[in-house]
N, C-alpha and C positions, 0 to 999 in steps of 0.2 A: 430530564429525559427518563420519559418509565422504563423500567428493564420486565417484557413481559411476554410471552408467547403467546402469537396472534392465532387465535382460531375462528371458524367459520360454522356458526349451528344452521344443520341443516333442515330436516323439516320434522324429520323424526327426533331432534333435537338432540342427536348424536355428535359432537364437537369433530372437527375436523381440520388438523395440524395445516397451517400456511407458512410461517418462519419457523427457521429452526430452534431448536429450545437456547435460551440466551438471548436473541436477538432483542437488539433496544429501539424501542418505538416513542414516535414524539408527534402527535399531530392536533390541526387544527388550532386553537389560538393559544394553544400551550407552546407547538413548535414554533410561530410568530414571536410569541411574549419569547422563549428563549430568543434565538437568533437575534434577537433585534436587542436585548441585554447583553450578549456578547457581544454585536458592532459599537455600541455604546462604551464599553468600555471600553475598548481596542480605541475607538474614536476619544476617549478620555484621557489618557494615556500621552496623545498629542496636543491635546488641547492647550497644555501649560506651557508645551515650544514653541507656541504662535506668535510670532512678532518680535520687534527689537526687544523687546523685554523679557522674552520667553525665557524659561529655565531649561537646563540643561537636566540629559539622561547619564544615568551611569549604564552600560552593560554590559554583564561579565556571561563569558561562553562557558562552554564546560570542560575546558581548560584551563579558564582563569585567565582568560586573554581579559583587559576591561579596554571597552571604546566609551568617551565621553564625546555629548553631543547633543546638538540639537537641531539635527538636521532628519526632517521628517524619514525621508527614504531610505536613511542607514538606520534609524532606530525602529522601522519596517522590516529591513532587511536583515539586523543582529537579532531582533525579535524570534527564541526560536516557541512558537504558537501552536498548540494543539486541537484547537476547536474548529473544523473546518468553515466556520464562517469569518473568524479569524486570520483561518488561509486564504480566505476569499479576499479580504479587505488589505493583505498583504500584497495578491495579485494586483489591486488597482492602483494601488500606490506604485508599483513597479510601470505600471502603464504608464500612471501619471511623467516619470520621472520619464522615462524612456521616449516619449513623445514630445514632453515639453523642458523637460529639465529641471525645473521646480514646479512651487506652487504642491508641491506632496500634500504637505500638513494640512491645507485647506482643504482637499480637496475628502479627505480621512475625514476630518472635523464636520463638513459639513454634508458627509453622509448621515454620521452618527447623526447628527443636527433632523436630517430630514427621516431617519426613522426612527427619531423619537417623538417628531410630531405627528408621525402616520401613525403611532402608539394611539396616541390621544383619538384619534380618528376611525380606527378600531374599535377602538374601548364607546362606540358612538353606534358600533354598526354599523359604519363607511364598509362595505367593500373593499378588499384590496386590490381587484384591478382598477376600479373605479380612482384609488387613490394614484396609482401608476399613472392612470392617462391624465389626471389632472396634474404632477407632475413633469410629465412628459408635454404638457400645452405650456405649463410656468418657464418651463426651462427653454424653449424655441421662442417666448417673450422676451425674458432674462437673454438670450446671447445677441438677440435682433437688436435689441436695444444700446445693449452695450458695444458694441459695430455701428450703433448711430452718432452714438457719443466718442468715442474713439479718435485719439485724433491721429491726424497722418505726419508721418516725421522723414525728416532724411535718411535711409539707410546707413549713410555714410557720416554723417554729425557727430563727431566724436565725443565731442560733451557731452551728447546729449544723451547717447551710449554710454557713458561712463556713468552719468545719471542712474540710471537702469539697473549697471554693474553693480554700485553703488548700496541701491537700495535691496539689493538680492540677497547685499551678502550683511544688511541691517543687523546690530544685536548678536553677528558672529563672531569676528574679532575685532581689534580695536582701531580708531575711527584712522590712525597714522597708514596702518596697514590697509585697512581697507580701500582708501583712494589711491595706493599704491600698485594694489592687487585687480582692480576697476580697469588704472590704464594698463597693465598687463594683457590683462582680457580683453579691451578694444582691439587694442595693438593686435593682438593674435589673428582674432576674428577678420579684421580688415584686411590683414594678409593675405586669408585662405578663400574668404570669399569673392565666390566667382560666379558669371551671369550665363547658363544654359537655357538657351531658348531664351524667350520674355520672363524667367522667373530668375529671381536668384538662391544660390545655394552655400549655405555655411556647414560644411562638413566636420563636426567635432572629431572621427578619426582623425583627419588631418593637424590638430593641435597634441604632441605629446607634452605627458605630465611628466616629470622624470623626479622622484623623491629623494633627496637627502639627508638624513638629520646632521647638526652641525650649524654652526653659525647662526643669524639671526633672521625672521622671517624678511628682512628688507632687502637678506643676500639673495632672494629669491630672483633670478631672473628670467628672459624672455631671449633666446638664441633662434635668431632668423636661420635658421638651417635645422640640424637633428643631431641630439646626443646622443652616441650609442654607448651604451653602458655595457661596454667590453675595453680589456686593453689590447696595446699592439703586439701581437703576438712574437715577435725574437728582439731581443735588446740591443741588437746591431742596428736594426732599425729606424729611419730619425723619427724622432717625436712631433714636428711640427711639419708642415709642407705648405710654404702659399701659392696661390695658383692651384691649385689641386685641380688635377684632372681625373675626372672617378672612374673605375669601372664598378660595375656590380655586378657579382656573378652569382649564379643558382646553381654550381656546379664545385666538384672540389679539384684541388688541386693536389691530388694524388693517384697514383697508377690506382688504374679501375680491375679490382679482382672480378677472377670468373666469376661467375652467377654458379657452377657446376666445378664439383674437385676435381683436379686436375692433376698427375704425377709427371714429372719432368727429371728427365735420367739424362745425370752427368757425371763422366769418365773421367774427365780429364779439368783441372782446377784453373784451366785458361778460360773453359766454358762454361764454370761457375762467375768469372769474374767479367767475360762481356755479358752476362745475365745481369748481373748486378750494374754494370753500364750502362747498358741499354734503359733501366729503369732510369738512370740518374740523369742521360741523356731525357728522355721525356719529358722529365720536369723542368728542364735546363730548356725544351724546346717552348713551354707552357711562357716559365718567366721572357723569352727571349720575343717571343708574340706579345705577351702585354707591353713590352717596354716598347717596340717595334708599333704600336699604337698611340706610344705617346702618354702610357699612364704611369703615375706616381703615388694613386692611394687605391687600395685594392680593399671592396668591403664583399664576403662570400658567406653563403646562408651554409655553407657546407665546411669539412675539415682544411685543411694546409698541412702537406708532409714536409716532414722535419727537413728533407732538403733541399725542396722549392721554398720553406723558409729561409734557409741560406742563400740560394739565387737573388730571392727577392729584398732580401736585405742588402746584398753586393750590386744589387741592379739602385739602390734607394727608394726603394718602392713600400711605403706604409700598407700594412696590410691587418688585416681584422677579420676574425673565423668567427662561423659560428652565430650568425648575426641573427637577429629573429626577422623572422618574415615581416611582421607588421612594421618592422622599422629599414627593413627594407625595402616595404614598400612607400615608404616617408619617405627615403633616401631619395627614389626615383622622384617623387612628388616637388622634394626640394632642390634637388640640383638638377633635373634636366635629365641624367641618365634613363638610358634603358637598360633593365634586366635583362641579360643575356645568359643563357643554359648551356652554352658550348664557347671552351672559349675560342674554336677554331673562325665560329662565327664573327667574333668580336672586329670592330672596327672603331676607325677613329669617331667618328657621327654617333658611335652609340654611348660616350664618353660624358657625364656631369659634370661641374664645374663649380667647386667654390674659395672662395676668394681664402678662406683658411682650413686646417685642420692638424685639426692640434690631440695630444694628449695632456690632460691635465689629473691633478691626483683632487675629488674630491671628496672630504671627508676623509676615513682610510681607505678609498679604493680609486680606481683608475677610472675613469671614462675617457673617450674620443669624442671630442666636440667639433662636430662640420659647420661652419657658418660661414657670413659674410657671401650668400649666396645669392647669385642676381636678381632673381623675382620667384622666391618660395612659394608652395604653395601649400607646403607643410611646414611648420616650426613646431618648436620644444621649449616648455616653461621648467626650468631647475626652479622644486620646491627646497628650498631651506628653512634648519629651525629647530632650535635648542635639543630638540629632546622629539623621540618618535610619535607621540601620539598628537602634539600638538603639529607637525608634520603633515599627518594623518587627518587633521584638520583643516589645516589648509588646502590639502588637496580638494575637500568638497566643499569648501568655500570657491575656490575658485574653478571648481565644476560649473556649482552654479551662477556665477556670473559670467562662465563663459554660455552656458545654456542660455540665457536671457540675451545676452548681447546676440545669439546666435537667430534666433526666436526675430527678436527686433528686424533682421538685417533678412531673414527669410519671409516675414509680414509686417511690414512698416508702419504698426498702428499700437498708441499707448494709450495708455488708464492711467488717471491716480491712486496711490496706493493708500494706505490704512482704510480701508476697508470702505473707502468710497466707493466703490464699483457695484459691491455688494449692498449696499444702502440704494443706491440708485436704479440697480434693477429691483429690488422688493420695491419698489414705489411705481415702477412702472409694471409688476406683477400682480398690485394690491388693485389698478386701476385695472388691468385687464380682468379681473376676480369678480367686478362687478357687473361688467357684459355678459358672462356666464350665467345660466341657472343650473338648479339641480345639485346635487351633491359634490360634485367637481367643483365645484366653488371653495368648497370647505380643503380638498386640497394642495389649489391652487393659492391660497393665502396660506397656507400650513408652509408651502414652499418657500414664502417672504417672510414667514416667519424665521427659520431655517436659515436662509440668506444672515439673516441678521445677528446670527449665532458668531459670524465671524469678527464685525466691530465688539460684539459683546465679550470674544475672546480677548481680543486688543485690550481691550479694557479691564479687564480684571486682572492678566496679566503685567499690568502696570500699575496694579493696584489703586485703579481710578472707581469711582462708582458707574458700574454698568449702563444705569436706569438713565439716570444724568446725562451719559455719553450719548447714547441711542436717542434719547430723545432731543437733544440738540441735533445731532444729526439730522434726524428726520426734519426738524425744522428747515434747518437750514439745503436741505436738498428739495423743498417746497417750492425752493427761491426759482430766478432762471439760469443763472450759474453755477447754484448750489450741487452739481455734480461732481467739481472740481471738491465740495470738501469731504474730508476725512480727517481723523484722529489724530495723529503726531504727539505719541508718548510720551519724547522727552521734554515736548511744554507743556504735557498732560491738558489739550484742549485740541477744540476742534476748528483746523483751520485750512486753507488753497494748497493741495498738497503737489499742487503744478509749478506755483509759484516757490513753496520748499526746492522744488526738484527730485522731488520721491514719487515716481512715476514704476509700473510695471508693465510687459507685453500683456496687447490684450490676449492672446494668442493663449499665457499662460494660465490666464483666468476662465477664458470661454472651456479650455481643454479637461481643468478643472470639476466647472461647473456638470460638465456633459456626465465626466469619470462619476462623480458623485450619486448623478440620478441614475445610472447603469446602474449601481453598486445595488444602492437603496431598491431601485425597481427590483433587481434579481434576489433578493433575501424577499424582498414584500413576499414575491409570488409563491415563495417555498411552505404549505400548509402540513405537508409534513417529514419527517426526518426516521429513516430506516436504517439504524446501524447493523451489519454483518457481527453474530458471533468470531468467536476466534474458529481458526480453523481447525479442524477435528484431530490432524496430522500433530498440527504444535502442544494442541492439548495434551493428546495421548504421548508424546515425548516426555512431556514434564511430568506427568505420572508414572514413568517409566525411569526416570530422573530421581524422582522420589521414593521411590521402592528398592533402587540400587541404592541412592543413602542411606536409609532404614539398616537393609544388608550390608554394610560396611559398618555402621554404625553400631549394631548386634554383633 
């Protein structure tokens, strides 16, 4: 980018200030050739995490915190990136994930992919809208197509989900864990998923994570109810309760102070101590309404005074302060209760239900685990495992395979994986390239070319020859079934990745494919780049900064 002050000559040939002095200017196919050298590399960066074979990132913050990983969207997300097209490509990857759940890496990979061939196409004289809409025609072929192929599965096939789960979490950890961590993530899913109107919906809030290091990733389990991650608050308390009858309250359990100061004059030490009565009485009348409802575990988003903790411990009523909203609102989700804000309101119908609740000590700390609940519609998966960061790992391993099982059970339609999807539509993109005339031709094969950046990543990352790969491929997706094949690394050839059972949502690849040509079109169009000097105020501080040094320094 030149650093230049833009002026305007006029006719008498007198220059005429437009940017302020500083301002850095970039236009025309200098700003292109930039932009599109930064998505590239940003797109490089991911390219070596793609697939079971990928390598892993190190990244250290500026702290010194390090996250290792090879999971596209967090090394998106630790990524701290300066170049706003770099910001930009970190935007899409957040879409990516937020929308679909994976598929990140691909989706980064084969932006870079597709503006490094609008590069080549450029450098021709192509037009760059000309390139966008061709583009933009490849890619409504590419998703048609693969919706043709697509096949339709059981929402509820657990296998087959586990499949899915399976192949999500490919190359992350190891294969014991990973079909452990699969039926985890079915199990979850089929819990929470439920049928509104003619669609169905898998609500990932309703699955909590809950982390702790300690023990081994296999202690990791799956609690049909919700753990809250507080203890019971007074030690008189009991620790267990079966049958548990819930209340949930949004209110606290202690005398409500004025909103306004108030002075209150006492004479006499009889009228100090029904003052102090009266308070105790309140609380006394709070515990004696819950119990009078029939409840025994008491979970409130607000405080508990020191003695309606005593009530409620003599009454035997488990009780827990302090609760966070979002896992109160699980609570409701999993056991049937209703949130109630008064407890004057409160009644027996508004009551939860589960079959245990317990306190347990896990790791060094306490949690409250509610389970054994009749038909949840929220549960909690306890991560466990040696040490925090590999912890930390497992949680977005089993992000993403609850994202894909979630995916599957909201759009019931799969692909085969290693990079047969992407093979398959560049062949029905390459055939669409040839009913076109005119220049959009050049970028509509630019597209399958691009498409095919993604087996080509498979393969290199596995240290296969590229060439070799791709073009078996291509052969073999010639055939009439040949849609079915792709890559599969660890036999290092190309073979039915249906019949493996490495299968992905299509859902995750179409959403992909779409994020990438967004990406790609919106940098295409940008011809030039106008950065702001710094502001006159910061300037003139720091010169003022520097002159008071000088003077101390003298």
């Amino acid at each position: 980018m030149s650093s230049q002050t833009a002026y305007l000559t006029q006719i008498g040939g007198v220059p005429v200030l437009i940017f302020k002095e500083g301002t850095q200017r970039a236009f025309g196919k200098e700003a292109m050739r930039l932009n599109i050298m930064i998505a590239r590399a940003v797109a490089e960066v991911l390219r070596t995490t793609l697939g079971p074979k990928g390598m892993d990132k190190m990244l250290i913050d500026s702290l010194g915190d390090i996250t290792i990983t090879n999971d596209g969207a967090t090394i998106m997300d630790e990524m701290d990136v300066q170049h706003p097209i770099a910001k930009l490509l970190v935007e899409i990857s957040k879409s990516q994930e937020e929308e679909a759940g994976d598929g990140t890496t691909t989706a980064v990979v084969l932006a870079g992919a597709l503006l490094d061939e609008a590069e080549k196409l450029l450098e021709k004289n192509i037009h760059p809208t000309v390139v966008v809409s061709g583009f933009k025609k490849a890619l409504d072929v590419a998703v048609e197509h693969l919706r043709k192929v697509a096949v339709p599965v059981n929402r509820t096939d657990a296998e087959m989900l586990k499949k899915i789960a399976t192949t999500a979490m490919g190359g992350k950890i190891s294969e014991t864990v990973k079909d452990y961590f699969a039926d985890l993530a079915v199990k979850a899913i089929l819990q929470i998923a439920e049928q509104r109107g003619d669609r169905w919906v898998a609500d990932l809030d309703n699955v909590q994570l809950v982390k702790k290091h300690g023990g081994s990733l296999l202690d990791t389990q799956l609690v049909y109810g919700i753990v809250v991650d507080k203890e019971v608050v007074h030690p008189a308390m009991p620790k267990r309760v079966v049958n548990a009858k819930i209340a949930l309250l949004d209110a606290p359990l202690e005398v409500e102070k004025p909103e306004i100061d108030a002075e209150i004059r006492i004479n006499d030490p009889r009228q100090m101590r029904a003052f102090l009565e009266e308070e105790e009485s309140i609380l006394k009348g709070y515990v004696d309404k819950l119990k009078a409802a029939g409840v025994n575990v008491l979970f409130t988003t607000k405080g508990i005074d020191d003695i309606a903790q005593y009530y409620l411990a003599k009454a035997g009523i488990l009780a827990v302060r302090r609760v966070k909203r979002s896992d109160i609102e699980k609570l409701v989700r999993a056991t049937g209760a209703k949130l109630v804000t008064s407890i004057e309101d409160l009644s027996e119908a508004d009551l939860g239900f589960a079959g245990l609740v317990e306190e347990r000590r896990v790791g060094d700390e306490k949690m409250v685990f509610v389970e054994q609940c009749k038909n949840p519609k929220a549960v909690s998966i306890l991560i466990r495992g040696g040490f925090e960061r590999l912890v930390d790992e497992a949680e977005r391993n089993l992000d993403d395979a609850l994202s894909v099982v979630a995916d599957v059970v909201e759009e019931p339609f799969i692909l085969p994986a290693g990079g047969a999807p992407e093979v398959e539509a560049a062949r029905a993109v390459r055939t669409f390239a040839t009913k076109i005339g005119g220049r959009e031709q050049y970028a509509i094969e630019a597209f399958a070319n691009a498409l095919e950046s993604i087996p080509k990543a498979l393969a290199e990352n596995a240290g296969l020859d590229a060439v070799d790969i791709l073009t078996e491929l291509r052969h073999k997706h010639e055939q009439t079934d040949g849609w079915k094949y792709g890559l599969d690394v660890y036999q290092a050839k190309v073979v039915d990745m249906a019949s493996l059972g490495l299968i992905e949502p299509l859902s995750v690849k179409v959403n992909a494919f779409k994020v990438a040509v967004e990406a790609a079109s919106m940098i295409l169009r940008i011809d030039e780049i106008i950065a702001a000097s710094k502001l006159e105020k910061e300037e003139k501080k720091g010169e003022k900064k520097e002159e008071e040094g000088e003077t101390k320094f003298d």
